[in-house]
C-alpha positions as CSV (number, residue, x, y, z in Angstrom):
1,X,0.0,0.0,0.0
2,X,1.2,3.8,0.1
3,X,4.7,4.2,1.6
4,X,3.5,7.9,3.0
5,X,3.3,8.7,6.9
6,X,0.5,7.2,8.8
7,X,-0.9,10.4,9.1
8,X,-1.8,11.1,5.7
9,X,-2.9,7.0,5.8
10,X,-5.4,7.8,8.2
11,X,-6.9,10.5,6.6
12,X,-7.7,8.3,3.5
13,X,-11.4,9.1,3.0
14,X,-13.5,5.5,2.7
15,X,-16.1,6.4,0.9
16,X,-13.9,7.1,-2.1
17,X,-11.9,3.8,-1.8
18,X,-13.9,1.8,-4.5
19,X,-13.6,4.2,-7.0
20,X,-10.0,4.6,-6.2
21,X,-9.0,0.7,-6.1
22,X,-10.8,-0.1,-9.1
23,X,-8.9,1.1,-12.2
24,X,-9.5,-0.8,-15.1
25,X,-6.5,-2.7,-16.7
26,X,-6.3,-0.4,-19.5
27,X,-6.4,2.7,-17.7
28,X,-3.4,1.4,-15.7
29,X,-1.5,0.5,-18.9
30,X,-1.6,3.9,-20.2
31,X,-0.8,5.3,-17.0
32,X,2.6,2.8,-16.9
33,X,2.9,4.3,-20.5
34,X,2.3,7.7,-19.6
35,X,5.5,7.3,-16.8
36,X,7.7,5.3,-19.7
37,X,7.7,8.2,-21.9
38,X,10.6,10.8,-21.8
39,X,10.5,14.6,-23.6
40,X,12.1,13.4,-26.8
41,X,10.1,10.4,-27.4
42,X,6.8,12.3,-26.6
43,X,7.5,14.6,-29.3
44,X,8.0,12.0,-31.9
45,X,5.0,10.6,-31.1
46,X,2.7,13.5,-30.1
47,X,4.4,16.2,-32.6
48,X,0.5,17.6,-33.3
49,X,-0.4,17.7,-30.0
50,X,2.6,20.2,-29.4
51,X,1.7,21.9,-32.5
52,X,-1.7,22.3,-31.7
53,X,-0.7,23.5,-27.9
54,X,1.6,25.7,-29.6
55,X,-1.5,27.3,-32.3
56,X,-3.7,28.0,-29.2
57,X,-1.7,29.9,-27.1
58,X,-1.2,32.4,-30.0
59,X,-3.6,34.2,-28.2
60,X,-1.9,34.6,-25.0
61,X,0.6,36.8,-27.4
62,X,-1.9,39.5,-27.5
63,X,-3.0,39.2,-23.9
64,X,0.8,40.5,-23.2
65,X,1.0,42.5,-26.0
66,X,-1.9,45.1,-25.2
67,X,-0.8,46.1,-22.1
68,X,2.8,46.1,-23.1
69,X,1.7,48.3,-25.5
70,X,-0.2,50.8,-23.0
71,X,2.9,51.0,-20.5
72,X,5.0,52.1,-23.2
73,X,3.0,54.9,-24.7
74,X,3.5,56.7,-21.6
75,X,6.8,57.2,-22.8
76,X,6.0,58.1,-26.5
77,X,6.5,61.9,-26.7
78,X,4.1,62.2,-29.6
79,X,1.3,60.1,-27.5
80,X,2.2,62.4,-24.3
81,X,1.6,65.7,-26.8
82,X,-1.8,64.8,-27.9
83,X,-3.4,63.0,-25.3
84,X,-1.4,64.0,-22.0
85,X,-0.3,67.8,-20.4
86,X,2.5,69.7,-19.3
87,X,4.4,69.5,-16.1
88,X,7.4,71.5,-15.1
89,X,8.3,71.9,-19.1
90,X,7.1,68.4,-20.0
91,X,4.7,66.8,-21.4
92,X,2.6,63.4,-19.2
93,X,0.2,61.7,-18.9
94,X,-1.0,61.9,-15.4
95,X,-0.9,59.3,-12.5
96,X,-5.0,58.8,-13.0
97,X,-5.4,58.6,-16.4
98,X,-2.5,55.9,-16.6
99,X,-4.3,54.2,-13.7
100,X,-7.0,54.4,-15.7
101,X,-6.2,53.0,-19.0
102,X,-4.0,50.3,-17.5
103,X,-6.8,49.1,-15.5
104,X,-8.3,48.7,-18.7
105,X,-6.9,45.0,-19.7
106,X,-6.8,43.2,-16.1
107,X,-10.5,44.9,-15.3
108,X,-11.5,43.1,-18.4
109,X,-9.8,40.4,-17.7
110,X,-11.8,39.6,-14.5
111,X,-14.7,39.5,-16.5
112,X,-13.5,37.5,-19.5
113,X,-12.3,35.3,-17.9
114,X,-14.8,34.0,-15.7
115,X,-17.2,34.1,-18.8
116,X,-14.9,32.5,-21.1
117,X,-15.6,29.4,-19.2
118,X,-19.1,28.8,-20.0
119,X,-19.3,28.6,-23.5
120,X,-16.0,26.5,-22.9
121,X,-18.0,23.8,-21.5
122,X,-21.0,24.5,-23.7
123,X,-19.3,24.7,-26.6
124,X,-15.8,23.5,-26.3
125,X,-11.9,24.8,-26.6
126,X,-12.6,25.2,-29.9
127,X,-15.0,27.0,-31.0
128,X,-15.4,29.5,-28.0
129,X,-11.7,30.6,-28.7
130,X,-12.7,31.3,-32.7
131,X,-15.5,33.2,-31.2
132,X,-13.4,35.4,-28.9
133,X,-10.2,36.3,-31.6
134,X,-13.0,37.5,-33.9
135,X,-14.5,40.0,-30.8
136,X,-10.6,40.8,-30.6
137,X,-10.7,42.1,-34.4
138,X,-13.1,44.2,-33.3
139,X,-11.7,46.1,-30.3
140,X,-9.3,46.5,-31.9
141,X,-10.3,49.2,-34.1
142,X,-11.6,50.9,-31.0
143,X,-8.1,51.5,-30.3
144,X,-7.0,52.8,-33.2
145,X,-9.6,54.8,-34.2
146,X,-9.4,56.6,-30.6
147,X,-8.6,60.7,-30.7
148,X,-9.3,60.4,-26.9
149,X,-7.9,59.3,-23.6
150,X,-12.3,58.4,-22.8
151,X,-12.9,56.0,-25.7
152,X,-9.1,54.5,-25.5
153,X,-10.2,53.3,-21.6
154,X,-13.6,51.8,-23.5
155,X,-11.1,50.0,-26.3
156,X,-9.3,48.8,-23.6
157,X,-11.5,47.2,-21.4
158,X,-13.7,45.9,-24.3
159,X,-10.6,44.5,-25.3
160,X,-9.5,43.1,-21.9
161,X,-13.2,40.9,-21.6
162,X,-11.6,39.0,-24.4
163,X,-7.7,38.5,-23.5
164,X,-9.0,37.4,-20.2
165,X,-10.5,34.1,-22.0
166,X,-6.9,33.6,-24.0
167,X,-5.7,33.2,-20.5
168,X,-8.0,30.4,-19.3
169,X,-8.1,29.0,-22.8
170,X,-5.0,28.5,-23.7
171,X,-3.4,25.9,-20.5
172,X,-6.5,24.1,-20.4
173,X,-6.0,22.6,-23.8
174,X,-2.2,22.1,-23.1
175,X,-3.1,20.3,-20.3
176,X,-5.6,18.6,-22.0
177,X,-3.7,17.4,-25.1
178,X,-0.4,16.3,-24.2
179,X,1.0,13.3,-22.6
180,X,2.7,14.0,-19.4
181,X,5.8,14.0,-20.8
182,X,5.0,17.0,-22.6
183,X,2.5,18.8,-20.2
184,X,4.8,20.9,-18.4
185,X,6.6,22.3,-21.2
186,X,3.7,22.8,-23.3
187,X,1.9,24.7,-20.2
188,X,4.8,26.7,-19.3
189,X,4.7,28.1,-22.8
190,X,1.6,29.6,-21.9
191,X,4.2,32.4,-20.2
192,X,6.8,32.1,-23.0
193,X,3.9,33.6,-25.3
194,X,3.2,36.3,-22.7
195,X,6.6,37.2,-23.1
196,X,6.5,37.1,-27.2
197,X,3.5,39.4,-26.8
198,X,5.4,42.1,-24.5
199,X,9.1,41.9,-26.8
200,X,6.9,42.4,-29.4
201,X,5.2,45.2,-28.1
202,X,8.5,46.6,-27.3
203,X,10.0,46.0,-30.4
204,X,7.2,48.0,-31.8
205,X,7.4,50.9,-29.6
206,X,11.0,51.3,-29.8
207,X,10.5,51.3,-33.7
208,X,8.0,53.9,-34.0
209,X,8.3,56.0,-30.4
210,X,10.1,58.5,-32.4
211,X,7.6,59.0,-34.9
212,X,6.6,62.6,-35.4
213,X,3.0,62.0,-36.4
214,X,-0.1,59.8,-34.9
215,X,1.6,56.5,-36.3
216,X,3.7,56.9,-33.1
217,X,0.8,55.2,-31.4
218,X,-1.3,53.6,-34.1
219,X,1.5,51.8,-35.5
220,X,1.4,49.4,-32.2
221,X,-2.3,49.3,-32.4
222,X,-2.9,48.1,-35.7
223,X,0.1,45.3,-35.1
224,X,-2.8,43.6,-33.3
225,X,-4.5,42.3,-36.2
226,X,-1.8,40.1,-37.0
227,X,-2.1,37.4,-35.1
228,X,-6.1,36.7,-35.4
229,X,-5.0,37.0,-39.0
230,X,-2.8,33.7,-38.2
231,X,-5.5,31.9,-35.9
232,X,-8.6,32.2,-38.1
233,X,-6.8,30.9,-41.0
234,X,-5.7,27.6,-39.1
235,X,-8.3,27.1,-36.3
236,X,-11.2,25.0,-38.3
237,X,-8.2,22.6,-38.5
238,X,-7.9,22.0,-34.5
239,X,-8.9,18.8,-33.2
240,X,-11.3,19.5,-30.0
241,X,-10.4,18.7,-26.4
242,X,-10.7,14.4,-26.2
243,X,-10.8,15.5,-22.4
244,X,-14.2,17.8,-23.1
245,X,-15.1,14.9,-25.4
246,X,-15.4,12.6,-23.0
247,X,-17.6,14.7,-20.1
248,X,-20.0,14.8,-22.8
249,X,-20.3,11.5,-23.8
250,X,-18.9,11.9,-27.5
251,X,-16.5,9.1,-27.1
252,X,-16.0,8.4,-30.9
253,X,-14.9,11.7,-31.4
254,X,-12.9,12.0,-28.5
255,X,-10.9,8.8,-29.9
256,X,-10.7,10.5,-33.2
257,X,-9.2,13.8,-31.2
258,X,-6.8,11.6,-29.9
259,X,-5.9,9.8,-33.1
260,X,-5.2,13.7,-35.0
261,X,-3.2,14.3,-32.0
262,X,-0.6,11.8,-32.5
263,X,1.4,9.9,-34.8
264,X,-0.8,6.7,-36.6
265,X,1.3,4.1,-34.9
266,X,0.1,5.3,-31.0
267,X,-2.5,3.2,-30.0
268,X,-4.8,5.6,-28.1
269,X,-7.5,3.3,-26.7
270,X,-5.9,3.3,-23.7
271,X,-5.7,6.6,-23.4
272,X,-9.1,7.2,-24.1
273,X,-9.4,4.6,-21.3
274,X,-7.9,6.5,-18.8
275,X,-9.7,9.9,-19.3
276,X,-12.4,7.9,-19.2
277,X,-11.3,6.5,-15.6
278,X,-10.2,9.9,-14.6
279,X,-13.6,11.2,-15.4
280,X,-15.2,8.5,-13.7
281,X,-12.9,8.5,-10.5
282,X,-14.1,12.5,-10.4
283,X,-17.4,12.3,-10.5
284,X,-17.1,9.4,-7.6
285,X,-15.3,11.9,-5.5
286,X,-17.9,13.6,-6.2
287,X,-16.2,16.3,-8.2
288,X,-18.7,19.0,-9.7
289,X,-18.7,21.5,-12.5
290,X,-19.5,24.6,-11.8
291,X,-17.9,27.6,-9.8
292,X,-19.4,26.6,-6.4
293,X,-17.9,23.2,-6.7
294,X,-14.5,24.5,-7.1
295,X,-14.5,25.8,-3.1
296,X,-16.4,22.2,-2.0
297,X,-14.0,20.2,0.3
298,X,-12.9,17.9,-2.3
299,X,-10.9,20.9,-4.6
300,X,-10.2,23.5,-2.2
301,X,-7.0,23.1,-1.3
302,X,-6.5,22.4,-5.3
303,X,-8.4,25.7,-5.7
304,X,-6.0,27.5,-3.1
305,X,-2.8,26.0,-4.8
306,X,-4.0,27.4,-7.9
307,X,-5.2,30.9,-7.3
308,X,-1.9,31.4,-5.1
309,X,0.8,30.1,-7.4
310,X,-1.5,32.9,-9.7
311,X,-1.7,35.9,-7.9
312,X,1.9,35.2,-6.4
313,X,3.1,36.6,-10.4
314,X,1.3,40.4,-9.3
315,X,2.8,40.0,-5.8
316,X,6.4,39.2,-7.3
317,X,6.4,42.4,-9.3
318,X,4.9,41.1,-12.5
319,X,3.0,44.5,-13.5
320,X,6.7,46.3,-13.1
321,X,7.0,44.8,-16.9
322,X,4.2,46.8,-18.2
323,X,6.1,49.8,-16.9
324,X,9.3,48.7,-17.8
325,X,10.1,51.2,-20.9
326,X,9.0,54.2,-18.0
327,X,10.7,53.2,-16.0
328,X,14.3,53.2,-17.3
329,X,13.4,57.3,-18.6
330,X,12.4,57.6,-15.1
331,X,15.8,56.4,-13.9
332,X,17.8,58.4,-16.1
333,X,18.2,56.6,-19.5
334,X,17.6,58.5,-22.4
335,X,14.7,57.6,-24.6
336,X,15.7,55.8,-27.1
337,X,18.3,54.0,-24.5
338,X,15.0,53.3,-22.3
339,X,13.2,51.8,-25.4
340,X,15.9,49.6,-26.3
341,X,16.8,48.2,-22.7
342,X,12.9,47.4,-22.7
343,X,13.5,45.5,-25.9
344,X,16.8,43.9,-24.2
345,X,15.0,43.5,-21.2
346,X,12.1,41.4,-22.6
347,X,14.7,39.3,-24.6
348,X,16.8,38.0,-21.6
349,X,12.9,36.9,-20.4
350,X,12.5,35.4,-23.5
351,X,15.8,33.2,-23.0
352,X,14.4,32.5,-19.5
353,X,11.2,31.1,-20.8
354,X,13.2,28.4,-23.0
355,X,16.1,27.6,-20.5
356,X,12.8,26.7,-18.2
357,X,12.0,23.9,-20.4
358,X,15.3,22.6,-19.9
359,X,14.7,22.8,-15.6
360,X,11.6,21.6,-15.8
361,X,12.6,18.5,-17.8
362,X,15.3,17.8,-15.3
363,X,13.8,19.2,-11.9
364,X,10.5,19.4,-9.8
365,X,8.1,22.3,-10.3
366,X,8.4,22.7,-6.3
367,X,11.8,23.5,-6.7
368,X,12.2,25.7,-9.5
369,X,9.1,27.3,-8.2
370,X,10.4,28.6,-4.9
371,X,14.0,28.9,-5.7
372,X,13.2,31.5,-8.6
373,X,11.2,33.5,-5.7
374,X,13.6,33.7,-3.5
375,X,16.3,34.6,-6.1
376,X,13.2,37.4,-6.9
377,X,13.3,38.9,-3.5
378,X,17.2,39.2,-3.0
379,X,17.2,41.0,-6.9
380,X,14.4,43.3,-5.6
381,X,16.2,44.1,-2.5
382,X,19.3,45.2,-4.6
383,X,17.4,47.5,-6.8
384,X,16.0,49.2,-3.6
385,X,19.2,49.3,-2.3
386,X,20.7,51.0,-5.6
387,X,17.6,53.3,-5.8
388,X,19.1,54.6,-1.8
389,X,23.0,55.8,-3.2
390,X,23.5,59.3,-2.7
391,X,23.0,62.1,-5.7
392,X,21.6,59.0,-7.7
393,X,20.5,61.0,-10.8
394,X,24.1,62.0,-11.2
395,X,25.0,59.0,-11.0
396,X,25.3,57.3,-14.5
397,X,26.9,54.1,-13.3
398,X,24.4,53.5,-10.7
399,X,21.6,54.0,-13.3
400,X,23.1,51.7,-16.0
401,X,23.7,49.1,-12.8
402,X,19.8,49.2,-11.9
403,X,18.7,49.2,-15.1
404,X,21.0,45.7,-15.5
405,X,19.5,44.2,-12.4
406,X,16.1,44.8,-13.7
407,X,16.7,42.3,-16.7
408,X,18.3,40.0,-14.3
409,X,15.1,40.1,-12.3
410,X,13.2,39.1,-16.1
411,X,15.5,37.0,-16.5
412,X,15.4,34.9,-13.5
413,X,11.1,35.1,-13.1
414,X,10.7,33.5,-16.3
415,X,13.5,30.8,-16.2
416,X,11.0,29.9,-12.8
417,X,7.9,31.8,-11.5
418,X,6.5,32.8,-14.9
419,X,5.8,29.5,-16.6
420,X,5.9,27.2,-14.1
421,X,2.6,28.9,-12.2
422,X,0.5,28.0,-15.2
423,X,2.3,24.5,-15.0
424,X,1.5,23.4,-11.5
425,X,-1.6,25.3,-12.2
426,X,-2.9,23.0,-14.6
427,X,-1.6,20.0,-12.7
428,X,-3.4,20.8,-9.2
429,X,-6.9,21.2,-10.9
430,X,-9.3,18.6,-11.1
431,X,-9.9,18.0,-14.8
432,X,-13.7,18.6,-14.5
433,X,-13.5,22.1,-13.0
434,X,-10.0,22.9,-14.7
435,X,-11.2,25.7,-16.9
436,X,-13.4,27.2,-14.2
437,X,-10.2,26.9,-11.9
438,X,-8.2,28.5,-13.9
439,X,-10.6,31.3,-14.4
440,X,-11.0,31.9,-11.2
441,X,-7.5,32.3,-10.5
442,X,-6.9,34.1,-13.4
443,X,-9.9,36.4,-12.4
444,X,-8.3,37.0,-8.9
445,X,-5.1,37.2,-10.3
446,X,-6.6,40.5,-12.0
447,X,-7.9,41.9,-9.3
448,X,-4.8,41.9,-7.5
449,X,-3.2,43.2,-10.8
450,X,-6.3,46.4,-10.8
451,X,-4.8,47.3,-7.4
452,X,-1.0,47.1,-8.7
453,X,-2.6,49.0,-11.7
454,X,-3.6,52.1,-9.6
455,X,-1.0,52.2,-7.3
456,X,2.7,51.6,-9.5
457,X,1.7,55.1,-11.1
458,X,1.1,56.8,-8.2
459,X,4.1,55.2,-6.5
460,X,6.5,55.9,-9.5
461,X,5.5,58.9,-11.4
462,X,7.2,62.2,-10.5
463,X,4.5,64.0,-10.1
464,X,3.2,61.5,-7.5
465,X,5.5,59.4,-5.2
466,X,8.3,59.5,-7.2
467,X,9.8,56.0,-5.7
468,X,11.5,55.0,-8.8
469,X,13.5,52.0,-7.8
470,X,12.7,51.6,-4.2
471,X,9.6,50.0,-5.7
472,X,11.9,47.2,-5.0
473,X,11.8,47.2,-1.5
474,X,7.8,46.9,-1.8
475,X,7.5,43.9,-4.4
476,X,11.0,42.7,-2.4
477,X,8.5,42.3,0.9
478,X,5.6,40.6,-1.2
479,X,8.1,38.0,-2.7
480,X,9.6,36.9,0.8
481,X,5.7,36.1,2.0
482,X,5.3,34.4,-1.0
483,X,8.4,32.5,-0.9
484,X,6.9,30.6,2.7
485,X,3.8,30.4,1.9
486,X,5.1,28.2,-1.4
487,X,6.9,26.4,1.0
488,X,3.8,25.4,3.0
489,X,1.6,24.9,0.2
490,X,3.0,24.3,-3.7
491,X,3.4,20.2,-3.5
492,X,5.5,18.4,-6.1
493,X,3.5,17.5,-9.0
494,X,6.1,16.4,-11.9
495,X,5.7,13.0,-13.6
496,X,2.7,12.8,-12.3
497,X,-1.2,11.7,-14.4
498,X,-4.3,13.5,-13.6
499,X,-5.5,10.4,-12.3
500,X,-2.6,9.8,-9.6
501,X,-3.0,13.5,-8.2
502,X,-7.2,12.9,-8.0
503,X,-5.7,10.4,-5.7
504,X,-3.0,11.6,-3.9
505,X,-5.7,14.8,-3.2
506,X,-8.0,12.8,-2.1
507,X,-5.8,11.3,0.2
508,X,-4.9,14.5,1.3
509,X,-1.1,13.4,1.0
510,X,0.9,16.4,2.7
511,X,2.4,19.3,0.6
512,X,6.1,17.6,1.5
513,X,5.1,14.0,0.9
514,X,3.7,14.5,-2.7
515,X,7.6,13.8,-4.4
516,X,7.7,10.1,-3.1
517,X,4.3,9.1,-2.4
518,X,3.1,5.7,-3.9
519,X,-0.3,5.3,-4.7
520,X,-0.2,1.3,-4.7
């Protein structure tokens, strides 16, 4: 039986023990499969289920490309002409209105987000994101049709109800797609696509920021349209969740999904046995659907895990991205120095985002989880530090040496905290409430980010707080607290099928134990 402490033994619940113990023989052969297969063998055999993964979180790009986009025309002297005013011989845009428009996207996002996941289980992966890239086609004009600070807010938060759903979409197919092997890269990719978005964005900006007429700031706009461009073109193609399938009894074309998904040599009945099992074992712990069912005893702590590892990317300093580009001016760079650090500095997150693949195929998500925040608190700290030296504006070399350690901090929160929180995100959610899981932490994840929204401008801009770098002393505070309450909380979920953590979360198997725990 399980080789965990007699504590986590006891608390086995009984009334779930049937529909544990009795997993049918093929279920367990394609979870002994499942455990057989390493990255590169996955790939040869699964090489349209990465594509696929790949094709759906093209959306995330433009959830991290709008409000990229918005941080850095704060900075764009032509934006700050015609829609901002004059202070001390320059022109801004003020504290509120750059609360305002931020607030924009993650307001929207709330919303979006926590809708998205209705027609998602109505209607399926597929079709509800088709629906919401050709809503994004719209907003979009808002936005570059705006000749006001009023309608941009309305662009943007029309345009945030949407990018919320890419969010939720997006790691719920991953996770629903892939064999294990694959799942936490494929999921972690989620946040190398938020990244794409935002060095996009930057590119842009630093390409046109010294445009003399309105293209300044339509230019980035109308890049928008690209990418829907890309997905309507390919999405009719996409095979549909076989997870989705399944909870509506469509098993045929579940096995179908399945068969599109992988190479013609994979025999997939056994897979299709398992998320059958899986669905099965669910619904006998008595695992719901809806919202409500997502804070019931049996997915709390799977809830709490989720939203945490979440909102822990707003409490680490996340939102200081969006204000990268302002940042650097605000520390003394030039302009066109600022812009191209912001390029530099989404490029070393970039490179983080793919050496994470290479941690995550080697290490737990526990790990790399909690080591990248404490790495994130001591970087932080320093840039507080820095922000403290005497006569700092005069101070080139301690400008150019803050600036540094702020693509160090990129750098190290997505080799680790980015993309793994939408890894162990996926894995700690029961499959039947995954997409309303994710919403929820995605929705709360906003919220947090509203409040970072209205206070970084009021904590940064000059004619505000002026705190420039000793922001880092703030977000430097958040990331310790966060560090121990992963400690406490984010178990170790690598290697692992949905099946085995229904089970070992059921079992309520402590946070520590996870790693080593045997089920049989």
């Amino acid at each position: 039986m399980a080789s965990a402490s007699e504590d986590a033994e006891h608390q086995k619940p009984s009334i779930n023990t049937a529909a544990i113990e009795d997993i049918s023989p093929e279920a367990q052969v394609a979870t002994a499969k499942e455990h057989e297969l390493d990255i590169r063998t996955a790939l040869k055999l699964y090489p349209k289920a990465a594509a696929w993964s790949f094709f759906f979180s093209l959306g995330v790009i433009m959830t991290g490309y709008d409000p990229q986009v918005i941080g850095n025309l704060y900075g764009v002297p032509k934006f700050q002409r015609d829609f901002g005013y004059l202070f001390e011989g320059n022109w801004i845009i003020s504290a509120a209105w750059q609360s305002g428009l931020s607030m924009g996207s993650p307001i929207g996002q709330v919303v979006g987000a926590l809708a998205a996941t209705y027609p998602m289980e109505w209607f399926g992966r597929k079709r509800t994101f088709a629906a919401c890239v050709v809503l994004t086609v719209g907003c979009v004009f808002i936005q570059f049709f705006a000749r006001s600070l009023k309608v941009l807010i309305v662009g943007e938060l029309l345009g945030g109800l949407v990018l919320g759903s890419y969010a939720v979409i997006a790691p719920a197919y991953a996770s629903e797609v892939c064999p294990v092997a694959l799942r936490g890269i494929l999921t972690a990719y989620v946040n190398l696509c938020f990244v794409i978005g935002q060095f996009v964005a930057n590119g842009v900006s630093a390409a046109t920021h010294g445009l003399e007429n309105h293209w300044a700031y339509r230019a980035p706009f109308a890049t928008q349209w690209f990418w829907p461009a890309v997905i309507l073109a390919g999405v009719c193609f996409a095979p549909e969740s076989p997870w989705w399938l399944v909870r509506k009894g469509r098993l045929e074309e579940a096995e179908k999904s399945l068969r599109s998904l992988a190479v013609s040599t994979v025999d997939v009945k056994p897979t299709l046995a398992m998320i059958i099992e899986t669905d099965r074992l669910e619904q006998g712990m008595e695992a719901g659907t809806t919202f409500h069912d997502c804070f019931k005893k049996t997915n709390l702590r799977r809830t709490h895990i989720a939203i945490g590892v979440y909102t822990i990317q707003v409490l680490s300093g996340i939102y200081l991205i969006g204000y990268s580009n302002y940042f650097f001016t605000l520390a003394g760079l030039p302009t066109d120095d600022a812009f191209n650090m912001g390029v530099g500095f989404l490029g070393v997150g970039f490179l983080g985002c793919i050496l994470s693949w290479v941690l995550l195929a080697y290490f737990g998500r526990r790990i790399i989880y909690s080591s990248g925040l404490a790495g994130l608190a001591v970087i932080l700290f320093t840039i507080g530090i820095l922000d403290c030296v005497p006569n700092y504006t005069k101070r080139p070399a301690v400008i150019w040496a803050q600036s540094s350690i702020m693509l160090l901090w990129n750098f190290v929160y997505d080799l680790s905290v980015g993309p793994v929180c939408f890894v162990i995100l996926c894995e700690c959610s029961a499959t039947k409430v995954r997409g309303k899981t994710i919403a929820i932490s995605t929705a709360i994840q906003a919220l947090f980010g509203i409040v970072m929204t209205v206070a970084i401008p009021y904590m940064i801009n000059p004619d505000a707080g002026n705190m420039r770098g000793k922001l880092g002393f703030f977000f430097g505070g958040l990331a310790t607290v966060c560090f121990v309450w992963t400690y406490f909380n984010v178990p170790e979920t690598k290697g692992r099928t949905y099946e085995e953590l229904d089970i070992m979360f059921e079992r309520k198997v402590h946070t520590r134990e996870f790693k080593k725990y045997k089920i049989f």
